[in-house]
MDAnalysis code that builds the backbone (N, CA, C; Angstrom):
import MDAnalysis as mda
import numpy as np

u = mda.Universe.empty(615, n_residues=205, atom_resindex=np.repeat(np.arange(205), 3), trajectory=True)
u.add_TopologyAttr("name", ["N", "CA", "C"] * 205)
u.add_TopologyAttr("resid", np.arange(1, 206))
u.add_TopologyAttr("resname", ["UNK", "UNK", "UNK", "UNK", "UNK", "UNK", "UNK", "UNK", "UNK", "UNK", "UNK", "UNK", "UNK", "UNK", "UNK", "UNK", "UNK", "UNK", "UNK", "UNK", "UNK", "UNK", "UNK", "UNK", "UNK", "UNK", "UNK", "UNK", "UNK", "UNK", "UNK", "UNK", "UNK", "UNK", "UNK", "UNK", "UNK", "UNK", "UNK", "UNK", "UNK", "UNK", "UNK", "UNK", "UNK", "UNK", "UNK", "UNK", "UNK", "UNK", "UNK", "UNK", "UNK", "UNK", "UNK", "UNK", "UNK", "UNK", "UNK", "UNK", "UNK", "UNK", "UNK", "UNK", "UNK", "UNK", "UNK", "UNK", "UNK", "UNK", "UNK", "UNK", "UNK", "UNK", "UNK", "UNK", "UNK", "UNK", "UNK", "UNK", "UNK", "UNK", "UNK", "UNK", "UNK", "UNK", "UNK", "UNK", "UNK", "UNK", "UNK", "UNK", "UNK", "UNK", "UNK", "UNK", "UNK", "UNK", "UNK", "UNK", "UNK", "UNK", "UNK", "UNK", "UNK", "UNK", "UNK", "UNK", "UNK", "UNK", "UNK", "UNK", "UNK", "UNK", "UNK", "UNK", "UNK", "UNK", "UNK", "UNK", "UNK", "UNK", "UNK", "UNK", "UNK", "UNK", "UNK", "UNK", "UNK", "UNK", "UNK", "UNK", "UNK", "UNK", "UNK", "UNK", "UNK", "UNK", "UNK", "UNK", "UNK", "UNK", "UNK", "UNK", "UNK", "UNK", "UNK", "UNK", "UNK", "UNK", "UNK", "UNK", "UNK", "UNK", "UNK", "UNK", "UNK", "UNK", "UNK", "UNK", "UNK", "UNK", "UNK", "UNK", "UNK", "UNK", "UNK", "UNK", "UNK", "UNK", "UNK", "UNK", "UNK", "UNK", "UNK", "UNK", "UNK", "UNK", "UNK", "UNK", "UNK", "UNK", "UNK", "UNK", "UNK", "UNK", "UNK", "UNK", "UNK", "UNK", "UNK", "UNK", "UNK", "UNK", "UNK", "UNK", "UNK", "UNK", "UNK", "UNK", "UNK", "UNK", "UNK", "UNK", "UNK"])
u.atoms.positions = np.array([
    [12.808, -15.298, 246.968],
    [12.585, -14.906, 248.342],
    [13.932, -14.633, 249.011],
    [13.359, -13.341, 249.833],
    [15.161, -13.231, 250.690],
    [15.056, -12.908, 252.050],
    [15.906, -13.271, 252.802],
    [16.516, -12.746, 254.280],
    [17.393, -12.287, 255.002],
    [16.459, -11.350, 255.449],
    [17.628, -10.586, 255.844],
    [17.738, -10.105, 257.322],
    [19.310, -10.262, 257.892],
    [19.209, -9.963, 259.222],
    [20.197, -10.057, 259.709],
    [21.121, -9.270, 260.670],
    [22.332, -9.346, 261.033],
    [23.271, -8.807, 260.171],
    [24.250, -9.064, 259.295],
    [24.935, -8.572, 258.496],
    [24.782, -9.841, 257.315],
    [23.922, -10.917, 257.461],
    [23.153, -11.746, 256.401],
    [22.589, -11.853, 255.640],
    [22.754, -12.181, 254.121],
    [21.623, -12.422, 253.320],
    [21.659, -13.529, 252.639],
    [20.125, -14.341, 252.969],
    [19.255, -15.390, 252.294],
    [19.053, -15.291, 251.686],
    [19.394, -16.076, 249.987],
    [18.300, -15.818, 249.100],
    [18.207, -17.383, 248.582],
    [16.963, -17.370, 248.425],
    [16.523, -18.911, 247.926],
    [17.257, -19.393, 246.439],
    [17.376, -20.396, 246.506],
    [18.561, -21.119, 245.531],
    [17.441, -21.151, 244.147],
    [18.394, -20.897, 243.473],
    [17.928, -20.564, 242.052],
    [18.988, -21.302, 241.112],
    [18.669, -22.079, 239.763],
    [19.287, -22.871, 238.579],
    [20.582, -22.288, 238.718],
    [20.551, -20.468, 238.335],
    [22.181, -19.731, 238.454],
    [22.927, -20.371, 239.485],
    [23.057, -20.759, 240.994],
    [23.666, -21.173, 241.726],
    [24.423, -22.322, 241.973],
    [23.523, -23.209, 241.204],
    [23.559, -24.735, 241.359],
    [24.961, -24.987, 241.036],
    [26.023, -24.881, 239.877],
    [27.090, -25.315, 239.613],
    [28.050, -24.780, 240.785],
    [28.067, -23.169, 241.318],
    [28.851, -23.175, 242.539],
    [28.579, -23.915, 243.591],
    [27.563, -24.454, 244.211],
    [26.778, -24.987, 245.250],
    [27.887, -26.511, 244.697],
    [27.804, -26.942, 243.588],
    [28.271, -28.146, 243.345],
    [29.377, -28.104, 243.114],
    [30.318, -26.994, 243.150],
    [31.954, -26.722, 242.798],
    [32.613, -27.098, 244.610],
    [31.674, -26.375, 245.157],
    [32.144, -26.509, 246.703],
    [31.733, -27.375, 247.384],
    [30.962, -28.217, 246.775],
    [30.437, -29.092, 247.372],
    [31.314, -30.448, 247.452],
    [31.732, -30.582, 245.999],
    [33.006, -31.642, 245.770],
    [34.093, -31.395, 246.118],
    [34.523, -30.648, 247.091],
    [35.463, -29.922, 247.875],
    [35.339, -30.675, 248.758],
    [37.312, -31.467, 249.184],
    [37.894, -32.276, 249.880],
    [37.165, -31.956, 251.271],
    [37.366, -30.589, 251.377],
    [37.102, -30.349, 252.794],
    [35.873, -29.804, 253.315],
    [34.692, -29.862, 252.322],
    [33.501, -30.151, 252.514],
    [32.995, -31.303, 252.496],
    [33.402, -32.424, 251.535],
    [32.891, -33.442, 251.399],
    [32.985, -34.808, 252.123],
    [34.477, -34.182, 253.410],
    [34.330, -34.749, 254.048],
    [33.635, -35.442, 255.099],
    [32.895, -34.720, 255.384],
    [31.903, -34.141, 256.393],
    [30.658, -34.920, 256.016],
    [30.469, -35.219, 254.849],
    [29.205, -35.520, 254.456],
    [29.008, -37.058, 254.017],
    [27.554, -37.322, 254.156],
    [27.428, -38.831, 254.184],
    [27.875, -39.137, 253.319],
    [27.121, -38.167, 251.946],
    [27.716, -38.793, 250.662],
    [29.043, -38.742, 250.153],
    [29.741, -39.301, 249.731],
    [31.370, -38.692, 249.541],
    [31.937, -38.736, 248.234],
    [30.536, -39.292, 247.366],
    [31.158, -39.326, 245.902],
    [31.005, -37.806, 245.114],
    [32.063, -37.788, 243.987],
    [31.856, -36.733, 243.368],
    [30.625, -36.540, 243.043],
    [29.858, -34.790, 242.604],
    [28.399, -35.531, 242.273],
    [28.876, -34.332, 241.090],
    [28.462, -34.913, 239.692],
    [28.040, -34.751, 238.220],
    [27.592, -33.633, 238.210],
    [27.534, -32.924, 236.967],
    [26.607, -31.302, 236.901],
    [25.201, -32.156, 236.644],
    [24.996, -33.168, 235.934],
    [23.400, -34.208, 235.667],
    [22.841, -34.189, 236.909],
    [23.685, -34.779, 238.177],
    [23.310, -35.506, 239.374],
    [22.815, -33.698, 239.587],
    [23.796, -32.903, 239.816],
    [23.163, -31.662, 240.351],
    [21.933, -31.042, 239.403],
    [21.611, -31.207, 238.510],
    [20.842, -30.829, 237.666],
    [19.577, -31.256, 238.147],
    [19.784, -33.087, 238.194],
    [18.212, -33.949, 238.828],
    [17.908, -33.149, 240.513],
    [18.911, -33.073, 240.998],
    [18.829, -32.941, 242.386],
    [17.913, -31.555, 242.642],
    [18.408, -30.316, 242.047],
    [17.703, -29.631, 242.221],
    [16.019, -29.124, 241.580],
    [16.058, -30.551, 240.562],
    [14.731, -29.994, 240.081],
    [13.718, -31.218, 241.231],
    [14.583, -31.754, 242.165],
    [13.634, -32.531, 243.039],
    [13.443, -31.881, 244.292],
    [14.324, -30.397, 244.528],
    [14.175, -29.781, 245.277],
    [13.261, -28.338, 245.300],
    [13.239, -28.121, 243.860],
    [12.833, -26.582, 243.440],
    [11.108, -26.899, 243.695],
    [10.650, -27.052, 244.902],
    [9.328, -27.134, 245.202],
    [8.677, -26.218, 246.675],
    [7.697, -26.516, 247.028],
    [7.372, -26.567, 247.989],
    [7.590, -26.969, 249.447],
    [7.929, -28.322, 249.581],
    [8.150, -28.841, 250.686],
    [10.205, -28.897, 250.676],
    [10.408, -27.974, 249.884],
    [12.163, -27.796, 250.306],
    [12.503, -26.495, 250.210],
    [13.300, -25.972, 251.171],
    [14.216, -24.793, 250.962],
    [15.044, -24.317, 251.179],
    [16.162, -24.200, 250.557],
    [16.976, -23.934, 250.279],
    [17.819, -22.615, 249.913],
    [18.452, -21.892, 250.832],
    [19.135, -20.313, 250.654],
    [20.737, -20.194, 250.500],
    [20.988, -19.773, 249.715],
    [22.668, -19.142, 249.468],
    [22.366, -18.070, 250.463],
    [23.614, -18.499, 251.734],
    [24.353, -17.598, 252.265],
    [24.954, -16.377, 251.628],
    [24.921, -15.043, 252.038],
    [25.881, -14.357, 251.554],
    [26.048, -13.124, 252.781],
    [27.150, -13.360, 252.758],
    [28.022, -12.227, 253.891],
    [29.144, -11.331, 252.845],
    [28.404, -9.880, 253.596],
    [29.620, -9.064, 252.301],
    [29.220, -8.975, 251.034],
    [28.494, -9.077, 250.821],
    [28.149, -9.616, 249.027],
    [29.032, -10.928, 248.623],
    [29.206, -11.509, 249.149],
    [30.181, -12.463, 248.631],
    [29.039, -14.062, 249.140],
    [28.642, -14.927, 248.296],
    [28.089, -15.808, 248.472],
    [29.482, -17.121, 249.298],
    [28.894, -17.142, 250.526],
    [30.124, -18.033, 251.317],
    [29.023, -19.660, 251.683],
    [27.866, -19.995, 251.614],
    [27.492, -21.061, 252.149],
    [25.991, -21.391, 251.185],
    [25.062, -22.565, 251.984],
    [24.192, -22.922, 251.857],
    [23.378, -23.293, 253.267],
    [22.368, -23.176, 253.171],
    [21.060, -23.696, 254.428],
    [20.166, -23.754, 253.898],
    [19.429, -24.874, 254.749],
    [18.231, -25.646, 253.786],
    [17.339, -25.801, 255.625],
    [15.861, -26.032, 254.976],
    [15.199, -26.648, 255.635],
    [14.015, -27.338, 254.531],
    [14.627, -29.186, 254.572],
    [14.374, -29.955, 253.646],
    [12.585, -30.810, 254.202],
    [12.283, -31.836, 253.027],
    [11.371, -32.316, 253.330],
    [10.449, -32.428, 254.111],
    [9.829, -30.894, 254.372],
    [8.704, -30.391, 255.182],
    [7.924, -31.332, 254.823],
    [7.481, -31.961, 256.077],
    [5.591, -32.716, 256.576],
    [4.764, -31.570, 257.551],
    [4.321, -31.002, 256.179],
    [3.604, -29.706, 257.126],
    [2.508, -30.137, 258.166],
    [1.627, -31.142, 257.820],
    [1.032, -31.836, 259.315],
    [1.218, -32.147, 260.318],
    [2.471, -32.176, 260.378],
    [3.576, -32.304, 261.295],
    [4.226, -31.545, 261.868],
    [4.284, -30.759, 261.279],
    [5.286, -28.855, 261.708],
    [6.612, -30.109, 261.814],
    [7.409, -30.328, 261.033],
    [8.498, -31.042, 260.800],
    [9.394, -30.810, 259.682],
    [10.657, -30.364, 260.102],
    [11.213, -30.693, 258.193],
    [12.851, -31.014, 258.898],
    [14.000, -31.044, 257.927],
    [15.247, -31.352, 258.396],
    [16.126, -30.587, 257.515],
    [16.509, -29.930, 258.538],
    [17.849, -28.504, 258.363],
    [18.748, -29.315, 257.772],
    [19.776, -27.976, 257.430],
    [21.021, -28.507, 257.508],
    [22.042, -27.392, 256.566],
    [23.567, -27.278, 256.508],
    [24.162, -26.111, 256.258],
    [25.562, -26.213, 256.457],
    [25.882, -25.971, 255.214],
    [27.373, -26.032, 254.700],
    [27.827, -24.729, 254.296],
    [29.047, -24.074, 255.358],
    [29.585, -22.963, 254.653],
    [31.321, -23.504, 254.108],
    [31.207, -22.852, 252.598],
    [32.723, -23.183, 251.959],
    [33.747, -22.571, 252.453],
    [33.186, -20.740, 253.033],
    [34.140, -20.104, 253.195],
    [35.038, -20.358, 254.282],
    [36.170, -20.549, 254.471],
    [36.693, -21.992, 255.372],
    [37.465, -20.672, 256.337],
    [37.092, -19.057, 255.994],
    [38.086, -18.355, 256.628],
    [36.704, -17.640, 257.569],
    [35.567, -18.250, 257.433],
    [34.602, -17.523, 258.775],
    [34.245, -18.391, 259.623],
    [34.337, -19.693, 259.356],
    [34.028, -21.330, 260.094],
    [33.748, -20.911, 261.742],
    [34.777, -20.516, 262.228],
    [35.597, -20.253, 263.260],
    [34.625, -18.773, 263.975],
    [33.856, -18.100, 263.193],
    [33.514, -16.960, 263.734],
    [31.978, -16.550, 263.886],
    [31.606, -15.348, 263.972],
    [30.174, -15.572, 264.363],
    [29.485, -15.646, 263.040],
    [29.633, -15.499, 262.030],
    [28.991, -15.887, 260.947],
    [27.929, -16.832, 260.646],
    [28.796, -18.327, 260.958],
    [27.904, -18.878, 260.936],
    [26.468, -18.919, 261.699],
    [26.374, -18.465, 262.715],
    [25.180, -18.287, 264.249],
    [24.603, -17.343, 263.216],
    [24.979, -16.351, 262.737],
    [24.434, -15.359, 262.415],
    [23.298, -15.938, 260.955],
    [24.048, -17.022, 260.269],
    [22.729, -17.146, 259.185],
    [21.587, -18.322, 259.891],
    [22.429, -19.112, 261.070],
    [21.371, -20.107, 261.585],
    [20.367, -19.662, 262.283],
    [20.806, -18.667, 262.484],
    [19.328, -17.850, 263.831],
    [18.494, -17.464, 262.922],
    [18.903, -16.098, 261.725],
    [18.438, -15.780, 260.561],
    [17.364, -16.950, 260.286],
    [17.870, -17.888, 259.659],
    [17.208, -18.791, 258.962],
    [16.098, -19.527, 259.875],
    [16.663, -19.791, 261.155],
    [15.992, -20.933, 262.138],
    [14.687, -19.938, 262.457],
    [14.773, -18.787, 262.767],
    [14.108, -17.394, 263.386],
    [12.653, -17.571, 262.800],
    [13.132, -17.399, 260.831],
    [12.197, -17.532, 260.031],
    [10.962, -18.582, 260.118],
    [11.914, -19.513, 260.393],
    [11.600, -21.112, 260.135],
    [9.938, -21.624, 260.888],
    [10.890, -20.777, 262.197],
    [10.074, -21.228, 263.664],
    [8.913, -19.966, 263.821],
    [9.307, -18.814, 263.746],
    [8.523, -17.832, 264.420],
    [7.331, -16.776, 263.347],
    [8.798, -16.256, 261.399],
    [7.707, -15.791, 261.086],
    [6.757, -16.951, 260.207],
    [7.152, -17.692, 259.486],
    [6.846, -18.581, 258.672],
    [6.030, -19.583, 259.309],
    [6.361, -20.234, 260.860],
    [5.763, -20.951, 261.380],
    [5.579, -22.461, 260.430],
    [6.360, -22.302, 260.014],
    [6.624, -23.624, 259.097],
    [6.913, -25.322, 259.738],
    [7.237, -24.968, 260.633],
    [8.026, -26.372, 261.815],
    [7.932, -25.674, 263.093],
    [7.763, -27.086, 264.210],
    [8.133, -26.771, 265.870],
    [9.312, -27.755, 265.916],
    [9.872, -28.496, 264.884],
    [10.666, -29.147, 265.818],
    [11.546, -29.293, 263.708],
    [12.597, -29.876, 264.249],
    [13.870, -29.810, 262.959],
    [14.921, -30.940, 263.361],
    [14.750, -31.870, 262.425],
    [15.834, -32.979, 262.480],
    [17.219, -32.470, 261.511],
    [18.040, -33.342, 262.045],
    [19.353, -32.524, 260.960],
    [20.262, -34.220, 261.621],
    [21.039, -34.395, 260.615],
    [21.934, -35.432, 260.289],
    [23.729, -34.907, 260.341],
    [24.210, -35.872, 260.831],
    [25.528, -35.481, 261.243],
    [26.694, -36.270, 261.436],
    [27.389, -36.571, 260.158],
    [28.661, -37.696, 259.975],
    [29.514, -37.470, 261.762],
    [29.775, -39.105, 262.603],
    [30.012, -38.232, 263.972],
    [31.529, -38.154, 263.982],
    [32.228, -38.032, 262.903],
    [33.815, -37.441, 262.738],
    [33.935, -35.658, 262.892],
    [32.097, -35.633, 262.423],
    [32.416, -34.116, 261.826],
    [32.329, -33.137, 263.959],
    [33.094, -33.136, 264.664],
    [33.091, -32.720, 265.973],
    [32.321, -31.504, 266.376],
    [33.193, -30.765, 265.610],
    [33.030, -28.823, 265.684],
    [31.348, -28.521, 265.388],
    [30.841, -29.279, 263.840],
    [29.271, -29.512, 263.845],
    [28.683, -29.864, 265.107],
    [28.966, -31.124, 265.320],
    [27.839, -31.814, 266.366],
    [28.290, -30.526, 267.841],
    [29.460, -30.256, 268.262],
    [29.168, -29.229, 269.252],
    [28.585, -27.744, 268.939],
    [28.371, -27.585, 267.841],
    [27.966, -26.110, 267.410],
    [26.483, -26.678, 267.309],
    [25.306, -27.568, 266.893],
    [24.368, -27.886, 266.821],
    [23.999, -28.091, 268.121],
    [24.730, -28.468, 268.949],
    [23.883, -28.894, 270.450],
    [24.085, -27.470, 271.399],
    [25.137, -26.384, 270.636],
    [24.695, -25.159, 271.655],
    [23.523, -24.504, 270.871],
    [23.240, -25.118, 270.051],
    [21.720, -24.916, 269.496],
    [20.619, -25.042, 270.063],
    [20.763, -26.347, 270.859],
    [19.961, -26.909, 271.346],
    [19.386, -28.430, 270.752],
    [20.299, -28.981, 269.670],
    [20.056, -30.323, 269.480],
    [20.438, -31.148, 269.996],
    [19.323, -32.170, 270.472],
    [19.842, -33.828, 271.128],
    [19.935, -34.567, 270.570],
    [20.885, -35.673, 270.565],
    [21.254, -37.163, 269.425],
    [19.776, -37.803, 269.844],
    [19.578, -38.115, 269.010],
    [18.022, -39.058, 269.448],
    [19.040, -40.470, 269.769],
    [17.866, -40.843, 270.439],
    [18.132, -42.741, 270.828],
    [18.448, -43.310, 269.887],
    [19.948, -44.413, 270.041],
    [19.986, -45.133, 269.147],
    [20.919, -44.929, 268.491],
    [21.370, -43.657, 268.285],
    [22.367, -42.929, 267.147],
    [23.872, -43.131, 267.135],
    [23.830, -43.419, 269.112],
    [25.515, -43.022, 269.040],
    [26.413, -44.271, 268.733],
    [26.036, -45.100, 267.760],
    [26.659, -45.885, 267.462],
    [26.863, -45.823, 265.721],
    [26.242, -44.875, 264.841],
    [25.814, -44.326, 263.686],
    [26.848, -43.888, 263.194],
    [27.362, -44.289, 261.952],
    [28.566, -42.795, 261.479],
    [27.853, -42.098, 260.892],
    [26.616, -41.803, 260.590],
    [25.621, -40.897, 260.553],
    [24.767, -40.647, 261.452],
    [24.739, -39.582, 262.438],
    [23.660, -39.896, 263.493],
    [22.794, -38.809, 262.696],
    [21.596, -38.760, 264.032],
    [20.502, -38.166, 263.790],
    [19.965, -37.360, 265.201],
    [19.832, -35.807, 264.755],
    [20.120, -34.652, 266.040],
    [18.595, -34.618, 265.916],
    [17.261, -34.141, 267.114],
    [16.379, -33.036, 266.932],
    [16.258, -31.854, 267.588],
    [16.052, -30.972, 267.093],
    [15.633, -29.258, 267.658],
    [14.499, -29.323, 268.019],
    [14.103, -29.241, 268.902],
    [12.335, -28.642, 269.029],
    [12.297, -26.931, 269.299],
    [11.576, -26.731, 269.100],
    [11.349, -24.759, 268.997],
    [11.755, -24.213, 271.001],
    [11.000, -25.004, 271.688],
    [11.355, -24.955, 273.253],
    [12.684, -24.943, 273.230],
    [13.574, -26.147, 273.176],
    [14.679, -26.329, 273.165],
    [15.651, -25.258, 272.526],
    [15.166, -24.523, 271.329],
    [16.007, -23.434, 270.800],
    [15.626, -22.377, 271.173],
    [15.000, -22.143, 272.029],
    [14.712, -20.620, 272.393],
    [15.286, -20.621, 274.221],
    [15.592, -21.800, 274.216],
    [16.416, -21.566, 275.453],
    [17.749, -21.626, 274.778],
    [18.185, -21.983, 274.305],
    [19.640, -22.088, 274.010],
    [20.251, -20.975, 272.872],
    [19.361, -20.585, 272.255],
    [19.342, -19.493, 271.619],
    [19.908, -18.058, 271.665],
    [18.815, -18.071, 273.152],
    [18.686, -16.481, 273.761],
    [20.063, -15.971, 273.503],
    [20.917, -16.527, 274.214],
    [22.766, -15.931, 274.264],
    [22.925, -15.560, 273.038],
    [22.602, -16.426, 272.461],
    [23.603, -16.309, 271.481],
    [22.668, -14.901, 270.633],
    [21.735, -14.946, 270.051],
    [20.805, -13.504, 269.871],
    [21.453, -12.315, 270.455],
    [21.419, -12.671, 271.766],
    [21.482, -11.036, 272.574],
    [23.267, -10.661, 271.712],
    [24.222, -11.952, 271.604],
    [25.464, -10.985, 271.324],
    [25.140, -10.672, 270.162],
    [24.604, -11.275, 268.995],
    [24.550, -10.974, 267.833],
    [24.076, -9.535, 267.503],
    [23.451, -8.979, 268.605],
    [22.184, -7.910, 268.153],
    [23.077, -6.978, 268.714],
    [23.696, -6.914, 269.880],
    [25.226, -6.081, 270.372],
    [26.063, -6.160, 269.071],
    [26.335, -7.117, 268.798],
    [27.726, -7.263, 267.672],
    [27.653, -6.511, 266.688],
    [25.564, -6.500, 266.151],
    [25.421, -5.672, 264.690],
    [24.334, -4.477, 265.075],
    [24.485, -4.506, 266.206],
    [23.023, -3.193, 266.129],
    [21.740, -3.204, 265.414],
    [21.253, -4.986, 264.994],
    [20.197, -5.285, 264.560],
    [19.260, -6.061, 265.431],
    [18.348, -5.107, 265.829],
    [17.132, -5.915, 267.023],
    [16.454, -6.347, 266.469],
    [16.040, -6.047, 265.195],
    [14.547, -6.268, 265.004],
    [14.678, -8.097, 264.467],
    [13.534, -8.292, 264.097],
    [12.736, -9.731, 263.093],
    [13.770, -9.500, 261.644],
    [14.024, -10.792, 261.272],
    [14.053, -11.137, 260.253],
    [13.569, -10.174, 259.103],
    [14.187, -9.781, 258.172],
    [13.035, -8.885, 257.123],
    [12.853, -10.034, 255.765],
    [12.155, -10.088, 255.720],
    [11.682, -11.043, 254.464],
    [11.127, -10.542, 253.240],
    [11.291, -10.900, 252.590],
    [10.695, -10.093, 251.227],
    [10.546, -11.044, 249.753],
    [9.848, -11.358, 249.460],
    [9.823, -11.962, 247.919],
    [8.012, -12.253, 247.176],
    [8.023, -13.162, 246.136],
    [6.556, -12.591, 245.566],
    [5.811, -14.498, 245.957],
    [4.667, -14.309, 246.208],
    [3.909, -15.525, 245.838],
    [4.327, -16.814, 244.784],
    [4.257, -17.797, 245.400],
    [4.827, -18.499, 244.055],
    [4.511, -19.830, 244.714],
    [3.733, -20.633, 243.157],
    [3.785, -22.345, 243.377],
    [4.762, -22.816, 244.453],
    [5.931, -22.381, 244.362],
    [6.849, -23.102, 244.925],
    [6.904, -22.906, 246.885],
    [6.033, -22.249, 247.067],
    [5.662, -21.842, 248.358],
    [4.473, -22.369, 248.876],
    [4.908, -23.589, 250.299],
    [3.915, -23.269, 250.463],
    [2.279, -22.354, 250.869],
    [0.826, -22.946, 251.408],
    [0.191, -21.359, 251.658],
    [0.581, -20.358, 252.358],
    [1.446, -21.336, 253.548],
    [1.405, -20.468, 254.430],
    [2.506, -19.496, 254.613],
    [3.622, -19.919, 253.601],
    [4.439, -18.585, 253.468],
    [3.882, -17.962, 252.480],
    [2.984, -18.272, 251.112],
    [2.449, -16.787, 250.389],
    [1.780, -16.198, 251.488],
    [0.830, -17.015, 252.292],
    [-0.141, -15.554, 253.404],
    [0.888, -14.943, 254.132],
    [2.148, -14.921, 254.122],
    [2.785, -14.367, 255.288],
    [3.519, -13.301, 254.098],
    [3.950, -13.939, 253.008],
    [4.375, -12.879, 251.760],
    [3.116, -11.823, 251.400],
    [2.014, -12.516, 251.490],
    [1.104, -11.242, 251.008],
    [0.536, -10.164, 251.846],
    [1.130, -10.882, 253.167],
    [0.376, -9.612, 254.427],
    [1.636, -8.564, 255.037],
    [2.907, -9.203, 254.280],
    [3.634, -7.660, 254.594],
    [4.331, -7.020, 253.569],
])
């Protein structure tokens, strides 16, 4: 499955990826950031993604340029719930700083919320050293839930209200910046690994 939008492309994480995903991942200056901080194994990445390659996880390689620069996920969907928990690491340490990143979170979040209808609301986790994150997530529109700010891991939520006010701005420059108005374009085939309600949304366009 892929997405596309802005000068962005999604494509859902596939076995081929996994060792870069895990080259940059054990990267000083990614791994800082993150709860976990131990090296992780090509095994550990091996188990990890066959506990992810399902249904209720998903997972897309960034790529800007043709050049694969990140990862975004929206993990452990409780579809009864319209619930799951984001989250998104880019390596390329020379776009951090620029609109890039907005550009695959809207992409992705767009999908998430509007065509897929997969979630109304998105938890996401956040080491609170990591600064530049936690202020780039709350012009998102995420709030620390109760309780957190004492956490060196806290815990942010999005609700769909909340991101479509905080959103808007940032959309309107993106769509100036690339001359792309439209939806998300999505494209890929039916598959176990989906749930129904993205094959009915894969099979009706």
């Amino acid at each position: 499955m892929t997405i596309e939008q802005y000068d962005i492309k999604l494509s859902r994480l596939s076995s081929e990826d996994i060792e870069l995903v895990r080259f940059h991942r054990n990267s000083q200056r990614i791994q800082q950031f993150m709860a976990y901080k131990k090296t992780i194994s090509q095994r550990q990445q091996e188990n990890w993604f066959k506990s992810i390659d399902n249904k209720l996880n998903y997972y897309f390689i960034i790529e800007y340029q043709g050049e694969k620069i990140g990862l975004i996920n929206c993990k452990n969907v409780v579809e009864n719930q319209m619930v799951g928990e984001g989250g998104v690491f880019i390596w390329k340490q020379e776009v951090w700083k620029t609109h890039v990143p907005a550009m695959a979170t809207l992409a992705f979040t767009d999908s998430i919320f509007h065509e897929f209808k997969l979630s109304n609301k998105s938890y996401i986790q956040i080491v609170k050293d990591n600064k530049s994150a936690i202020q780039y997530n709350k012009r998102l529109g995420y709030l620390l839930l109760p309780g957190q700010s004492r956490n060196y891991v806290q815990r942010y939520l999005l609700t769909k209200g909340d991101y479509e006010v905080h959103s808007s701005k940032i959309r309107k420059g993106l769509q100036i910046l690339t001359q792309d108005l439209g939806r998300p374009r999505i494209s890929g085939s039916i598959s176990s690994k989906n749930l129904d309600r993205i094959n009915d949304y894969l099979g009706s366009s």
